[in-house]
Residue, then its C-alpha position, 0 to 999 in steps of 0.5 A: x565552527x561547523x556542526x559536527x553532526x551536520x554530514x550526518x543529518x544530510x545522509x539521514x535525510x537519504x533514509x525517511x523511515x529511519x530515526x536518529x534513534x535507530x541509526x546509532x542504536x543500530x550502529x553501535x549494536x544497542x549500546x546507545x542512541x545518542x550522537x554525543x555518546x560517540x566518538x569522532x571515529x565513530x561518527x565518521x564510520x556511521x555517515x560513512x555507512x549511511x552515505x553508502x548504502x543505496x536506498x531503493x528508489x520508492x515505490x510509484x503510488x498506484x494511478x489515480x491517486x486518492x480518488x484511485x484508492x477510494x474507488x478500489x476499496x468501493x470495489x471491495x465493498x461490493x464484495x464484501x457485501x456479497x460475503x466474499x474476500x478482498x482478494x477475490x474482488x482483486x482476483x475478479x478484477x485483474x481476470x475481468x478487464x475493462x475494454x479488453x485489457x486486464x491490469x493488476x488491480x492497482x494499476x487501474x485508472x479511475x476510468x477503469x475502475x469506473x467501469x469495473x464499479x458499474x460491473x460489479x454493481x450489476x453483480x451485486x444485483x444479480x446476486x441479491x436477486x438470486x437471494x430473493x428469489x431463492x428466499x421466495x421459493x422456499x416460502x413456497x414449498x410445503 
């Protein structure tokens, strides 16, 4: 004898971000999450279903990976630490380009957003610069 459940469990596996739980909740509109509570027909119906609908294909992890993502969040800092927002390090990043070709930010390679950490280091430093300087000369006022 083959298992009941088992076409149900292949076309779960279609569906990572769904539970048993959710799929038979949803199913039988909140009435139970429990396979053994449905019958044959039902059981038949929601692997049917399941087989049916077409997930989208997932989407491709930005380039570069983990290293990739820390870089870009070291990006972010540097912002932060000028008191400006994430999205204007995203913004400043997509209009700045590296070697004439703009990307959306998470689109950039780990040489891009190399350079574009060298970039933003020299603004940070430009900017604290601004600030010190400005601190000076009002020390110097009367």
């Amino acid at each position: 004898m083959s298992n009941r459940y088992a076409s149900f469990y292949t076309a779960l596996r279609r569906h990572p971000q769904l539970s048993k739980e959710d799929a038979v909740r949803s199913f039988t509109q909140g009435r139970t999450g429990s396979l053994r509570e449905l019958d044959h027909w039902e059981l038949q119906e929601l692997t049917r279903r399941l087989q049916a609908v077409d997930m989208p294909a997932p989407a491709t992890p930005p380039p570069g990976g983990e290293k990739a993502n820390r870089m870009r969040k070291a990006i972010i800092a540097i912002f932060y630490n000028m008191k400006r927002t994430p999205a204007d390090a995203i913004a400043w990043a997509e209009k700045q380009g590296v070697k004439g070709q703009k990307k959306k930010f998470n689109h950039y390679t780990t040489g891009d957003l190399y350079v574009l950490i060298s970039i933003a280091e020299k603004i940070r430093q430009d900017w604290q610069r601004g600030i010190r300087n400005r601190v000076k000369t009002m020390g110097t006022e009367k």
